[in-house]
Each structure stands twice: as structure tokens, then as C-alpha cells.
CHARMM internal coordinates of N, CA and C (Angstrom, degrees):
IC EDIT
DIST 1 N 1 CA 1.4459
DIST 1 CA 1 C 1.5271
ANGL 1 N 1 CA 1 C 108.12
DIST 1 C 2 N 1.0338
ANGL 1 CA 1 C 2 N 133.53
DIHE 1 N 1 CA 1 C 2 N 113.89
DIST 2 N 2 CA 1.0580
ANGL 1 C 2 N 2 CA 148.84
DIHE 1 CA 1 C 2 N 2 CA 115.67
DIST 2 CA 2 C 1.9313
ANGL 2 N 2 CA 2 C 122.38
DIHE 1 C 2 N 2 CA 2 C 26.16
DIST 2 C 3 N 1.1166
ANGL 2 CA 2 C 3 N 114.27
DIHE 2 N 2 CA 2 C 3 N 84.07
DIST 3 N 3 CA 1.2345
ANGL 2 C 3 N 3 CA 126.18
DIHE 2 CA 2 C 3 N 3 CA -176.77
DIST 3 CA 3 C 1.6486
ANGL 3 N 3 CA 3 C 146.84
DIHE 2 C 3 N 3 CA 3 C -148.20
DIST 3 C 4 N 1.2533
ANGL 3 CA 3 C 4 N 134.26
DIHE 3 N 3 CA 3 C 4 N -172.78
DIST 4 N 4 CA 1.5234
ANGL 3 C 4 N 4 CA 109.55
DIHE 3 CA 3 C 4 N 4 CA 170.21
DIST 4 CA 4 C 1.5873
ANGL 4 N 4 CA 4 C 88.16
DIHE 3 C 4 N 4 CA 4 C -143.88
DIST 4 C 5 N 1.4094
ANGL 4 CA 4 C 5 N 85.26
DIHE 4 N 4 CA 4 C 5 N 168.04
DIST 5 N 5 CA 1.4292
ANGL 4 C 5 N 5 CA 100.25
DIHE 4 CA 4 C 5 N 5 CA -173.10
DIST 5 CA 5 C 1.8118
ANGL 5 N 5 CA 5 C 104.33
DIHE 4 C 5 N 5 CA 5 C -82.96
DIST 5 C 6 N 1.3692
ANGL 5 CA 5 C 6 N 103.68
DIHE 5 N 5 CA 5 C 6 N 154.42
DIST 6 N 6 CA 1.5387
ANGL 5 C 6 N 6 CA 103.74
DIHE 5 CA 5 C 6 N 6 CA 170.23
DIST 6 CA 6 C 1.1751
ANGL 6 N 6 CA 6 C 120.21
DIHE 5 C 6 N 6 CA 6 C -120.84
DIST 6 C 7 N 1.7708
ANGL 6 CA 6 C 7 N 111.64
DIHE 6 N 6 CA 6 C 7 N -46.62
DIST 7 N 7 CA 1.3946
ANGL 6 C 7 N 7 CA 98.81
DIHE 6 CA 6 C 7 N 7 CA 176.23
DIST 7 CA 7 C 1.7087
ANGL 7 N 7 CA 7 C 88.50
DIHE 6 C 7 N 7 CA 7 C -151.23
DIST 7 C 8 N 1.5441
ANGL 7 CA 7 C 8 N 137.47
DIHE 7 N 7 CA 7 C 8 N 159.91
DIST 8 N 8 CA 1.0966
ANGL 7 C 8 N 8 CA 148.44
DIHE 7 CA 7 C 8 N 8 CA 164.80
DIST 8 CA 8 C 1.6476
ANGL 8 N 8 CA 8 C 104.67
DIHE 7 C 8 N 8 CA 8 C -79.36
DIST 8 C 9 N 1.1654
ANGL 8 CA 8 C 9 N 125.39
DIHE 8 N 8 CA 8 C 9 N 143.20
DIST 9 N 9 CA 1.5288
ANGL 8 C 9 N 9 CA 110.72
DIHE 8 CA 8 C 9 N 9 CA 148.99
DIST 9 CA 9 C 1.8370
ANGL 9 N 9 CA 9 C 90.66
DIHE 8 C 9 N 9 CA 9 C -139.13
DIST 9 C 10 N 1.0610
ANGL 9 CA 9 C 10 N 119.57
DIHE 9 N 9 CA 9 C 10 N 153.49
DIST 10 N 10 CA 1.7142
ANGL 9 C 10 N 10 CA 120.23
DIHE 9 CA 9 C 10 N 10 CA 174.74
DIST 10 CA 10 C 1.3242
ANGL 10 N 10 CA 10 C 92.01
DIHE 9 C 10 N 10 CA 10 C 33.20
DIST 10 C 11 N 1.6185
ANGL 10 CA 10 C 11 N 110.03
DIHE 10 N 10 CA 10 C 11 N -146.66
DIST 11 N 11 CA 1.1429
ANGL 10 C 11 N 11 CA 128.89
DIHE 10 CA 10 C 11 N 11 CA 178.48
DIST 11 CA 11 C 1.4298
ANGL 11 N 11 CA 11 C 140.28
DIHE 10 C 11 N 11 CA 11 C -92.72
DIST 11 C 12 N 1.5687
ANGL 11 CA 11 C 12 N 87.64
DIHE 11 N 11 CA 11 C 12 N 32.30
DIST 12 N 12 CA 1.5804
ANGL 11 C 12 N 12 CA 120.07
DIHE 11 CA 11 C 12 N 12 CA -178.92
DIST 12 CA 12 C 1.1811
ANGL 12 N 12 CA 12 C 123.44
DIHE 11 C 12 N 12 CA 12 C -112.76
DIST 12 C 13 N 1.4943
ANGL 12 CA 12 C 13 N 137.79
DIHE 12 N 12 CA 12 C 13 N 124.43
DIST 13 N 13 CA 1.3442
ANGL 12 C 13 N 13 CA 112.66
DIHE 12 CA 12 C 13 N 13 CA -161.97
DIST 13 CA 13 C 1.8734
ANGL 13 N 13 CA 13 C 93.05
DIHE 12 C 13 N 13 CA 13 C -128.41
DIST 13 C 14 N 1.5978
ANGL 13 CA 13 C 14 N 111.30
DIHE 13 N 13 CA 13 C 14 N 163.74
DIST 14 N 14 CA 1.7142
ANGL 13 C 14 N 14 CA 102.54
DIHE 13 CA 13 C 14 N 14 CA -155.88
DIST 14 CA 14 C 1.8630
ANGL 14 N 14 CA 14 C 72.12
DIHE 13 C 14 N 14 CA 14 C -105.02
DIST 14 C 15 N 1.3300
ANGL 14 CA 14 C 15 N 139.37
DIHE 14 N 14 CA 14 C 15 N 148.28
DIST 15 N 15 CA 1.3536
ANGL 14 C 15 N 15 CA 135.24
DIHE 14 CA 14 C 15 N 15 CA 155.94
DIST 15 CA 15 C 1.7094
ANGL 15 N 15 CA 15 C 106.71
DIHE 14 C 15 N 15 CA 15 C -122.23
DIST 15 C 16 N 1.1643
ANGL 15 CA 15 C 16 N 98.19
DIHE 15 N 15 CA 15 C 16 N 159.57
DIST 16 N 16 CA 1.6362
ANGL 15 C 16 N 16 CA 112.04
DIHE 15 CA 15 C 16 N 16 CA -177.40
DIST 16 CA 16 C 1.3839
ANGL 16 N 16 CA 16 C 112.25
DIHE 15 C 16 N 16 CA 16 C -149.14
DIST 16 C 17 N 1.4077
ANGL 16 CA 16 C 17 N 112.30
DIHE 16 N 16 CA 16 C 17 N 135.73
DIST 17 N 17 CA 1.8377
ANGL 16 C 17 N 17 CA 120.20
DIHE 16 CA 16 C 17 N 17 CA -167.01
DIST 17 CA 17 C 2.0154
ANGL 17 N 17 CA 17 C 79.51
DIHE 16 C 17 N 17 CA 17 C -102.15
DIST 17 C 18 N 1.2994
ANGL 17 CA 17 C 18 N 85.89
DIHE 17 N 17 CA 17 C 18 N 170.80
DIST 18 N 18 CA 1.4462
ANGL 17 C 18 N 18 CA 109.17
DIHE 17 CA 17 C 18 N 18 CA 161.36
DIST 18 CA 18 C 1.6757
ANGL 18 N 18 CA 18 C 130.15
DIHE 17 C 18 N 18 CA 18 C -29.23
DIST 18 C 19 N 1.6829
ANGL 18 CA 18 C 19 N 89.79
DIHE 18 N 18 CA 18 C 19 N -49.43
DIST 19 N 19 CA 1.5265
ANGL 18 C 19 N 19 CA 89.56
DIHE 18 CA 18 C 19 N 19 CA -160.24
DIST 19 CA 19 C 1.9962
ANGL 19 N 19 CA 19 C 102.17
DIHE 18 C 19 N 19 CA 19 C -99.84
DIST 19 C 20 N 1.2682
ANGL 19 CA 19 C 20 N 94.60
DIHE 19 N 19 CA 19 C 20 N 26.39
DIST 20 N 20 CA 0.8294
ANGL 19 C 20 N 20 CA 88.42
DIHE 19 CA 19 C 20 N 20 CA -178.55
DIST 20 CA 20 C 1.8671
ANGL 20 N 20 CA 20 C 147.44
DIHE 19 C 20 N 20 CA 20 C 116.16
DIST 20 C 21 N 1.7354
ANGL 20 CA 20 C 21 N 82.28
DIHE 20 N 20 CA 20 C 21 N -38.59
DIST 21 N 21 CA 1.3831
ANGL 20 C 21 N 21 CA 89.10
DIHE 20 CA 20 C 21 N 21 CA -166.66
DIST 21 CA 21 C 1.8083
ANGL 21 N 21 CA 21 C 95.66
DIHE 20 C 21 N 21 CA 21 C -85.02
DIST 21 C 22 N 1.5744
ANGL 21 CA 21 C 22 N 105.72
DIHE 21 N 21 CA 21 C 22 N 163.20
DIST 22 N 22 CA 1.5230
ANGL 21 C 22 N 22 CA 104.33
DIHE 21 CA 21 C 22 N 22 CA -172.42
DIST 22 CA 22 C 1.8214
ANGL 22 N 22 CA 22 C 92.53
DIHE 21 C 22 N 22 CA 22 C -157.42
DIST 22 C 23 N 1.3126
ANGL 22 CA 22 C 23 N 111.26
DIHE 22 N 22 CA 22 C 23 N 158.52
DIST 23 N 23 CA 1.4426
ANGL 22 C 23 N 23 CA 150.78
DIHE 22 CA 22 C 23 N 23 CA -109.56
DIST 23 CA 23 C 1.4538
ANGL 23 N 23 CA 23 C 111.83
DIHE 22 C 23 N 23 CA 23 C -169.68
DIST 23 C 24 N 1.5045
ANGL 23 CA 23 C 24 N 121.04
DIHE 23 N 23 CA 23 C 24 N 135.46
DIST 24 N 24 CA 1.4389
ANGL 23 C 24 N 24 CA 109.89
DIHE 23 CA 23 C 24 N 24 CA 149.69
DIST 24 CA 24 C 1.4655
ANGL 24 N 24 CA 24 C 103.82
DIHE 23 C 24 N 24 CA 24 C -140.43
DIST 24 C 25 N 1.6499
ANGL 24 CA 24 C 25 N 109.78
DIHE 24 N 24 CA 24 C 25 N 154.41
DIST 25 N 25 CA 1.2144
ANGL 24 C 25 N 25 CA 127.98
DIHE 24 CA 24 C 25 N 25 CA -158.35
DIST 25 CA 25 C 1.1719
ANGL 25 N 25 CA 25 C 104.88
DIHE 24 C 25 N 25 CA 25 C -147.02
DIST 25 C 26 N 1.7698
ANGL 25 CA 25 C 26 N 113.70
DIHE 25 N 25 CA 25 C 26 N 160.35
DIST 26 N 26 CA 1.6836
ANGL 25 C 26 N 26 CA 110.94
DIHE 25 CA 25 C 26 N 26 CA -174.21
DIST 26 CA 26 C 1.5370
ANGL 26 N 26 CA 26 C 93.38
DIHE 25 C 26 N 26 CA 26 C -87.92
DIST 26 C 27 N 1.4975
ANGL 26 CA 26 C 27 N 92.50
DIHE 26 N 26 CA 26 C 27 N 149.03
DIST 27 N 27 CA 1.5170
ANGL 26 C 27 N 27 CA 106.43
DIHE 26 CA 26 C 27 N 27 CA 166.13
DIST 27 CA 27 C 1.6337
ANGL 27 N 27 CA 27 C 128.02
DIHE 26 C 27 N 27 CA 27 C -27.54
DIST 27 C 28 N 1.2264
ANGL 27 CA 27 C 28 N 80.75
DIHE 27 N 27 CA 27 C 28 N -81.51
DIST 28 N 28 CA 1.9193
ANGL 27 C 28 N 28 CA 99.48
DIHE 27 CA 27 C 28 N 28 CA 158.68
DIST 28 CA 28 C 1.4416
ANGL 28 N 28 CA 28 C 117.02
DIHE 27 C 28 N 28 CA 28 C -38.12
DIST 28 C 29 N 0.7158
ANGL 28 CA 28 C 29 N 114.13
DIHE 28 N 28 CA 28 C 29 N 12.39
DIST 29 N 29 CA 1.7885
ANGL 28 C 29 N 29 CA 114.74
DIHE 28 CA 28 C 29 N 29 CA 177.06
DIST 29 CA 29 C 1.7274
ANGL 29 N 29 CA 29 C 119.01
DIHE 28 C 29 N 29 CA 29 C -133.84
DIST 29 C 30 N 1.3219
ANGL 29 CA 29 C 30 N 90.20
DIHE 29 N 29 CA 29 C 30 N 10.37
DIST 30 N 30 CA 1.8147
ANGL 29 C 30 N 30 CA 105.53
DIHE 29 CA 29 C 30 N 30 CA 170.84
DIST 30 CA 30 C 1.4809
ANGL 30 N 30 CA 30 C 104.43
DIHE 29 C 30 N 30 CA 30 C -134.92
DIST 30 C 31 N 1.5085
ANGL 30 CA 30 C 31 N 90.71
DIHE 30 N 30 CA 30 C 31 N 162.44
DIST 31 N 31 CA 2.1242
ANGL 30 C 31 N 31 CA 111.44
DIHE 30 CA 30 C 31 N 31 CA -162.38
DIST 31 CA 31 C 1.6654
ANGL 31 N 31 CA 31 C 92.17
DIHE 30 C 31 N 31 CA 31 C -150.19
DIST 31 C 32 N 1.1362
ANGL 31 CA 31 C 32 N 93.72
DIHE 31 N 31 CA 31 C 32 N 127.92
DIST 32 N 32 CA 1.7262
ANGL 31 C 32 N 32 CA 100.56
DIHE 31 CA 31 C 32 N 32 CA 161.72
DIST 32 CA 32 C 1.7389
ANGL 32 N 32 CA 32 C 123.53
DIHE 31 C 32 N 32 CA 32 C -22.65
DIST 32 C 33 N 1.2243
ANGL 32 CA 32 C 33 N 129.50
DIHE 32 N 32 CA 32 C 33 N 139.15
DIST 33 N 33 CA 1.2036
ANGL 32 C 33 N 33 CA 107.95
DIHE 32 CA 32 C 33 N 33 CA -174.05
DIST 33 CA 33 C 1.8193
ANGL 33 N 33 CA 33 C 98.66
DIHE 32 C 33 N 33 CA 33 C -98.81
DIST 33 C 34 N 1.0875
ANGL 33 CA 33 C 34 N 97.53
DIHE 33 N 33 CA 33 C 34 N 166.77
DIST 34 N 34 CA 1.8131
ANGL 33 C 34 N 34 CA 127.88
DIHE 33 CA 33 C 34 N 34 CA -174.52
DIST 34 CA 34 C 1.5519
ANGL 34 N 34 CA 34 C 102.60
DIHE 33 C 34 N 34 CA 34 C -72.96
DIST 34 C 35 N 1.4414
ANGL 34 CA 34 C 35 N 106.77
DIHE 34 N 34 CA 34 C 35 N 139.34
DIST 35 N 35 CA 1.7318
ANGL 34 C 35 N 35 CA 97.48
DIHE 34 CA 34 C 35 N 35 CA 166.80
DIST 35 CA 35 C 1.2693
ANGL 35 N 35 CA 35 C 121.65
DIHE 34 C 35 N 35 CA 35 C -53.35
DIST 35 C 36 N 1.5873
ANGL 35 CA 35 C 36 N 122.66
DIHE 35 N 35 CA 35 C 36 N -24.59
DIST 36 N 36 CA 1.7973
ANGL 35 C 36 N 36 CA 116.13
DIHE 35 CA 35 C 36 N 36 CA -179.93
DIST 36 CA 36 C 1.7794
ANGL 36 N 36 CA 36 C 85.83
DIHE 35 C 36 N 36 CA 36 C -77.32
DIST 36 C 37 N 1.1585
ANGL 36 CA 36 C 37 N 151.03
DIHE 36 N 36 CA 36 C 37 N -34.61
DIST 37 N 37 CA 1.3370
ANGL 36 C 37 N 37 CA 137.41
DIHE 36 CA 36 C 37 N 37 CA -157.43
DIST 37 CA 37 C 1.9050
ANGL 37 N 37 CA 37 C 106.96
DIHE 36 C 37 N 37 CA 37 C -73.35
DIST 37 C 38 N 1.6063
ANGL 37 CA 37 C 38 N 90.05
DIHE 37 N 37 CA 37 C 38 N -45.32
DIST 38 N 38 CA 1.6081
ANGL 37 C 38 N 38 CA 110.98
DIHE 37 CA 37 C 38 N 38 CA -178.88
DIST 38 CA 38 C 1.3648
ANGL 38 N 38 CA 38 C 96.41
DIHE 37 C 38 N 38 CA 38 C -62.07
DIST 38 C 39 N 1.5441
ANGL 38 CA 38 C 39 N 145.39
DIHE 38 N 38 CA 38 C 39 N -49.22
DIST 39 N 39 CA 1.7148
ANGL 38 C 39 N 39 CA 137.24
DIHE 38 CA 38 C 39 N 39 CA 158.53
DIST 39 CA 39 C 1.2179
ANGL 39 N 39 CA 39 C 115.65
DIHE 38 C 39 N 39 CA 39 C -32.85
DIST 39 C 40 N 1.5960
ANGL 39 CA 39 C 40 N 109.67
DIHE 39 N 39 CA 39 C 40 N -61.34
DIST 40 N 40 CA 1.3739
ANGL 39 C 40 N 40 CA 104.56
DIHE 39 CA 39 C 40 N 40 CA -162.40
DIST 40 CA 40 C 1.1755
ANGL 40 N 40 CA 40 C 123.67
DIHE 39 C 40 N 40 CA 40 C -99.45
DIST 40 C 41 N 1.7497
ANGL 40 CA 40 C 41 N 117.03
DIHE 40 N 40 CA 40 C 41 N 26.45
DIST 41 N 41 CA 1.1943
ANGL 40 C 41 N 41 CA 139.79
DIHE 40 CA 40 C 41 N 41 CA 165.28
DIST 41 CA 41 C 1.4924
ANGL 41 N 41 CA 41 C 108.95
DIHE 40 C 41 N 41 CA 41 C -78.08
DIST 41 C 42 N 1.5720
ANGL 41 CA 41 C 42 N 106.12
DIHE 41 N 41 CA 41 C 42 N -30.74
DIST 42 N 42 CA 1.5058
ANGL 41 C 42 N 42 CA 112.71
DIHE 41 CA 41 C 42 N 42 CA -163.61
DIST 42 CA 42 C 1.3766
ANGL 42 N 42 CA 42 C 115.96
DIHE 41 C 42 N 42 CA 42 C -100.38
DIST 42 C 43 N 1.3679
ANGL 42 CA 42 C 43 N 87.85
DIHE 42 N 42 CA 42 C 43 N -15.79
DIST 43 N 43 CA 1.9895
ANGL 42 C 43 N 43 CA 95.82
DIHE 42 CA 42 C 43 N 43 CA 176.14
DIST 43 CA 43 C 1.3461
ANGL 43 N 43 CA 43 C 88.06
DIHE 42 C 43 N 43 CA 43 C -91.65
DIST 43 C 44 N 1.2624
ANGL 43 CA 43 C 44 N 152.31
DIHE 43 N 43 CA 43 C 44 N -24.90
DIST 44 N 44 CA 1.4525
ANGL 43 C 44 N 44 CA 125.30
DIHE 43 CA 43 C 44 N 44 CA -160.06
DIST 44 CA 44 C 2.0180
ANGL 44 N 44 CA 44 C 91.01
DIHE 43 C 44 N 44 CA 44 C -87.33
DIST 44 C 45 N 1.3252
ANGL 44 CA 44 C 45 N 117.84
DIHE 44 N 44 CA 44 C 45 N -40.30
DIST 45 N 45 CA 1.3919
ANGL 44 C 45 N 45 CA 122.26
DIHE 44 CA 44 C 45 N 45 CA 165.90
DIST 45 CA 45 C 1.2489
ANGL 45 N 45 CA 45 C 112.72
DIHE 44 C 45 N 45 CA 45 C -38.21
DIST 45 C 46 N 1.5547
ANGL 45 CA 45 C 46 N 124.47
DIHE 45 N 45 CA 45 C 46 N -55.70
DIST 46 N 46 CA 1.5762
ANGL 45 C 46 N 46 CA 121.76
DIHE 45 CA 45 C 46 N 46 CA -171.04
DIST 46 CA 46 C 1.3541
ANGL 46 N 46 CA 46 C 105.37
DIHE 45 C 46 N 46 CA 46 C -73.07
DIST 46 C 47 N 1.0355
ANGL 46 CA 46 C 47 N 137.20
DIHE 46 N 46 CA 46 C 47 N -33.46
DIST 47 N 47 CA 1.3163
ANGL 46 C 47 N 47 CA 152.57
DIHE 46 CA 46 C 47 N 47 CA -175.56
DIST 47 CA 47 C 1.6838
ANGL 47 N 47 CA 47 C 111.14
DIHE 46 C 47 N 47 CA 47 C -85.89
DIST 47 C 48 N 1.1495
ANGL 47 CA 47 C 48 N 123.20
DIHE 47 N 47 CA 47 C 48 N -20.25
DIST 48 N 48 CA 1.5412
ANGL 47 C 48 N 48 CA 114.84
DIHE 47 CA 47 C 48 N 48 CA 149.76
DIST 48 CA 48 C 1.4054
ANGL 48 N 48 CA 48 C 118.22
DIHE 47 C 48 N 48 CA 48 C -84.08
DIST 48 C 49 N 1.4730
ANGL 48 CA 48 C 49 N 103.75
DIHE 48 N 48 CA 48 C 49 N -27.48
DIST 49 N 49 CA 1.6175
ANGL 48 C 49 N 49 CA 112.40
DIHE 48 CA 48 C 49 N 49 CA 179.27
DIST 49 CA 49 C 1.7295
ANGL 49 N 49 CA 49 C 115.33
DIHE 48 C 49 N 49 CA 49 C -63.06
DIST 49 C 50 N 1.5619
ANGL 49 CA 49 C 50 N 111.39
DIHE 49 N 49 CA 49 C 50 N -37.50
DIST 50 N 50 CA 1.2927
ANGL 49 C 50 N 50 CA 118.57
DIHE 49 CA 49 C 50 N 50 CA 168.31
DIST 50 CA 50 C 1.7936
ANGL 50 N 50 CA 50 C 106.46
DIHE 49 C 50 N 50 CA 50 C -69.79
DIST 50 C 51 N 1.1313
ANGL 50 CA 50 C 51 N 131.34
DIHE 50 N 50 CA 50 C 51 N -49.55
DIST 51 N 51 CA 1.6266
ANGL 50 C 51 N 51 CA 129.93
DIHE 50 CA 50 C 51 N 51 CA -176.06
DIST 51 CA 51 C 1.0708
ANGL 51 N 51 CA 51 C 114.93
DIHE 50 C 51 N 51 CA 51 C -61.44
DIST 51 C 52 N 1.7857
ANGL 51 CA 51 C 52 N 131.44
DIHE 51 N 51 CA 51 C 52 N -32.96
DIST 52 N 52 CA 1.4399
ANGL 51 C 52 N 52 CA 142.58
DIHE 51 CA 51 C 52 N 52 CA 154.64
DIST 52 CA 52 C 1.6232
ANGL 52 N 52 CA 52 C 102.55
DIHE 51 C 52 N 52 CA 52 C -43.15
DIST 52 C 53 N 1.2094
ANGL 52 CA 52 C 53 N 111.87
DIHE 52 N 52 CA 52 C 53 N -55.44
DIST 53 N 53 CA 2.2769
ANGL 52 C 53 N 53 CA 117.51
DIHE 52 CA 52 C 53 N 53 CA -173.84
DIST 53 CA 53 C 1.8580
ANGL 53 N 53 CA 53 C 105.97
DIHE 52 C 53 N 53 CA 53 C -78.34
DIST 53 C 54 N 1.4665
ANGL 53 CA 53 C 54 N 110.77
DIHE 53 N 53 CA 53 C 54 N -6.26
DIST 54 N 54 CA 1.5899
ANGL 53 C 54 N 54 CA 103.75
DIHE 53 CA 53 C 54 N 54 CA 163.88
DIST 54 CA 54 C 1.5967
ANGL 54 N 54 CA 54 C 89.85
DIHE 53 C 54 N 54 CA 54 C 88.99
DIST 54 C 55 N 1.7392
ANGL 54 CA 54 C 55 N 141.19
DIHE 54 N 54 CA 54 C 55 N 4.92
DIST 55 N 55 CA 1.1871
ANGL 54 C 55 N 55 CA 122.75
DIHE 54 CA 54 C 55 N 55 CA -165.77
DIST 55 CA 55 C 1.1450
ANGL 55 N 55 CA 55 C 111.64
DIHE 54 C 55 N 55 CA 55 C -107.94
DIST 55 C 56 N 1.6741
ANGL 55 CA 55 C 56 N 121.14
DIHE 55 N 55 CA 55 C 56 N -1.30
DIST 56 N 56 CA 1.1854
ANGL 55 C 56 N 56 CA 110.82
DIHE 55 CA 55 C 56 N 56 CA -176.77
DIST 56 CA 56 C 1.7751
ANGL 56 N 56 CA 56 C 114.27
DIHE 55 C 56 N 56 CA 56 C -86.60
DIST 56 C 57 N 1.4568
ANGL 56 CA 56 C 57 N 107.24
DIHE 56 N 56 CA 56 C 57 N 141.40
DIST 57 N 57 CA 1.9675
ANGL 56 C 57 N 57 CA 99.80
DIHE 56 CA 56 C 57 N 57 CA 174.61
DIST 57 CA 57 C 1.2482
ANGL 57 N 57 CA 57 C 118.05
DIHE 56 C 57 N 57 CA 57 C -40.51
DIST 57 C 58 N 1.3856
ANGL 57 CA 57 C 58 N 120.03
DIHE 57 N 57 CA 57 C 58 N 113.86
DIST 58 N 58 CA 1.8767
ANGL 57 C 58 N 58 CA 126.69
DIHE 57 CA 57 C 58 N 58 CA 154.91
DIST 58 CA 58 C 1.5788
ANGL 58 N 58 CA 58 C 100.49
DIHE 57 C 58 N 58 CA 58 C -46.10
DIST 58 C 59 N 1.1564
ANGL 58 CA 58 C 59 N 106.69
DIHE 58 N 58 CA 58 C 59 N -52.52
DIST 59 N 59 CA 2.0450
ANGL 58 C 59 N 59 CA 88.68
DIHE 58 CA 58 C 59 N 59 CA -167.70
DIST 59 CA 59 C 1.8222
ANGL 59 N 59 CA 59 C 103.07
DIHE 58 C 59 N 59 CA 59 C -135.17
DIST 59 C 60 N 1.1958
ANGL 59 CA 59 C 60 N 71.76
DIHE 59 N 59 CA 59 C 60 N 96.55
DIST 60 N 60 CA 1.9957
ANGL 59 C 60 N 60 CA 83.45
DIHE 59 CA 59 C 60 N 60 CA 175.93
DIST 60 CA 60 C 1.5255
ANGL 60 N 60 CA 60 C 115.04
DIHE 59 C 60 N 60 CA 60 C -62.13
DIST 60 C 61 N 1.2974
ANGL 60 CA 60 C 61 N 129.18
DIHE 60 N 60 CA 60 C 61 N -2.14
DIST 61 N 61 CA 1.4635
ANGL 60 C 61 N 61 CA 123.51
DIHE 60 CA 60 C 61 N 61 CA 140.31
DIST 61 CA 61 C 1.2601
ANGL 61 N 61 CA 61 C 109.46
DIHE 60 C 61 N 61 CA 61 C -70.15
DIST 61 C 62 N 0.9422
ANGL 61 CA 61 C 62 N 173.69
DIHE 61 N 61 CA 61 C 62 N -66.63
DIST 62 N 62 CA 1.2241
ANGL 61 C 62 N 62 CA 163.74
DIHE 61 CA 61 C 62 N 62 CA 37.17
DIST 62 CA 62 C 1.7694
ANGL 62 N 62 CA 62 C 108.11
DIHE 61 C 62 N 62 CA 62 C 166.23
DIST 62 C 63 N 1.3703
ANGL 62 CA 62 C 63 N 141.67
DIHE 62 N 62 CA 62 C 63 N 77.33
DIST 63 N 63 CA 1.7706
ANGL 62 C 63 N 63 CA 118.91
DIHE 62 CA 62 C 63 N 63 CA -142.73
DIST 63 CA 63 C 1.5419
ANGL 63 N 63 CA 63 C 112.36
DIHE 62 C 63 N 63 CA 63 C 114.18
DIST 63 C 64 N 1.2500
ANGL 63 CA 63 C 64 N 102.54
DIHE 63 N 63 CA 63 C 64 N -31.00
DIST 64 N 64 CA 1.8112
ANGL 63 C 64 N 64 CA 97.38
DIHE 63 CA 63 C 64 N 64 CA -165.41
DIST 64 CA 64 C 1.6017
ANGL 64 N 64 CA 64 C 95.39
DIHE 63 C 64 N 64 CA 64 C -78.84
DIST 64 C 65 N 1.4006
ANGL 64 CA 64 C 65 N 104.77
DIHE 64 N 64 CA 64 C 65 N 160.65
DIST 65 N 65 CA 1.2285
ANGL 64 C 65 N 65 CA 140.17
DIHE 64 CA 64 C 65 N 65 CA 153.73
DIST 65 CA 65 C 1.7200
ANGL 65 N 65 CA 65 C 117.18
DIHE 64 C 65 N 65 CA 65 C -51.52
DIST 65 C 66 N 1.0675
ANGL 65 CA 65 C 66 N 107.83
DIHE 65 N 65 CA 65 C 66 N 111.46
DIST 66 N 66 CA 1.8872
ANGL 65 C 66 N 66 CA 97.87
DIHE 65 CA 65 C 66 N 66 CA 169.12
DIST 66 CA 66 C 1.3172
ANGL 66 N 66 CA 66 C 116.99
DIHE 65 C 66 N 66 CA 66 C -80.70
DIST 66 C 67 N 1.6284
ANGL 66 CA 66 C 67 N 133.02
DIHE 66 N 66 CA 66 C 67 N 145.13
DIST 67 N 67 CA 0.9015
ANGL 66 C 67 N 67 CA 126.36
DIHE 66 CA 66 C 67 N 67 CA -168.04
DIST 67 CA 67 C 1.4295
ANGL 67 N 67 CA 67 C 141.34
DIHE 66 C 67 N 67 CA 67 C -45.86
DIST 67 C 68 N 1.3541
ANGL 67 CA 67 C 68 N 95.19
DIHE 67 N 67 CA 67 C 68 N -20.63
DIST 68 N 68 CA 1.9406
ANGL 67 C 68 N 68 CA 111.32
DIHE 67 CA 67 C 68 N 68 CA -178.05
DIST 68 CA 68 C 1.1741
ANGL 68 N 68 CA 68 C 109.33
DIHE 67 C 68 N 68 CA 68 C -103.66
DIST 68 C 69 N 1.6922
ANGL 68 CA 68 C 69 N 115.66
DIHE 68 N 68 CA 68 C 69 N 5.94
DIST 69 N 69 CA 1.5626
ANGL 68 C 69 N 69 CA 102.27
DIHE 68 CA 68 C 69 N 69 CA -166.18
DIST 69 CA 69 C 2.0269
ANGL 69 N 69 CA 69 C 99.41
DIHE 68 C 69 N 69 CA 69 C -112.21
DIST 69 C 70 N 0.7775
ANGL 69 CA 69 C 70 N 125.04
DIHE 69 N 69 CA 69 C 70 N 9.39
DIST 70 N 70 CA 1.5859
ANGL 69 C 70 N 70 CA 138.95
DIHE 69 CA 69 C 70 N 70 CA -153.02
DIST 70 CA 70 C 2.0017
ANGL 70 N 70 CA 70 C 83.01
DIHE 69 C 70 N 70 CA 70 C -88.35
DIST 70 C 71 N 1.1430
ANGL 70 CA 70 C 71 N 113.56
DIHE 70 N 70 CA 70 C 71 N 125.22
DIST 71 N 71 CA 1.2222
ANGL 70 C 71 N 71 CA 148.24
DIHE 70 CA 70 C 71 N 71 CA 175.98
DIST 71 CA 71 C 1.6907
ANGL 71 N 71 CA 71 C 110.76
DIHE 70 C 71 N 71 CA 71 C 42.29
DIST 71 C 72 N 1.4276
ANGL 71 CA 71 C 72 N 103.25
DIHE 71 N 71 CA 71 C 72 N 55.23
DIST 72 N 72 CA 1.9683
ANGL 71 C 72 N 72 CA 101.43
DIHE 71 CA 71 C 72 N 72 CA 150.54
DIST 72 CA 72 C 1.4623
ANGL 72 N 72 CA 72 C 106.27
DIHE 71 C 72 N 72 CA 72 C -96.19
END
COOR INIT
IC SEED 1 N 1 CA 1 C
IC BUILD
């Protein structure tokens, strides 16, 4: 999962994602993250940053077509 560090204490470290929620875990059980991780660290940030301002879609179906209804 996807996270950042907050604070070390011993060999426990406190981590926190974007939206908030936070965790602690042993040291030894985290690895540098990957450039796709370092991306999609930042889209899950922009994308809590929009749900904090009320702009992100409640229901991303939301518009579609239902299956039986597509060209009457």
C-alpha cells in the first residue's frame, strides 16, 4: 500500500496515504517506492485533494447508458 512516512520511533515507523488514513509498521517491511508508485502516490493526493473541494464524481457510472436502453 502506498504511503509516506511520518515519523520513525525504534523500529516502527507511523505511515500516512493521502486520504488520510495512517498505520504503523516495522521498518523492515518497507522498500523505496517505484517511479509508477511515486505517480500514483500523487494522483491518489490530487484526487483526495479534489474529494476534500466536493468536485470529485460520487458515482462514476453516473451518465451511462443501461444495457437495454442503447439506441430507442
Amino acid at each position: 500500500m502506498i504511503a509516506v512516512v511520518e515519523e520513525v520511533e525504534g523500529f516502527r515507523v507511523k505511515l500516512r496515504r493521502p486520504s488520510g488514513m495512517s498505520w504503523t509498521a516495522e521498518r523492515t517491511r518497507l522498500r523505496p517506492a517505484t517511479a509508477y508508485e511515486h505517480r500514483q502516490f500523487r494522483a491518489l493526493a490530487a484526487l483526495q485533494r479534489l474529494r476534500q473541494k466536493g468536485l470529485a464524481c460520487p458515482d462514476p457510472g453516473a451518465g451511462r447508458l443501461s444495457p437495454g436502453s442503447a439506441g430507442r
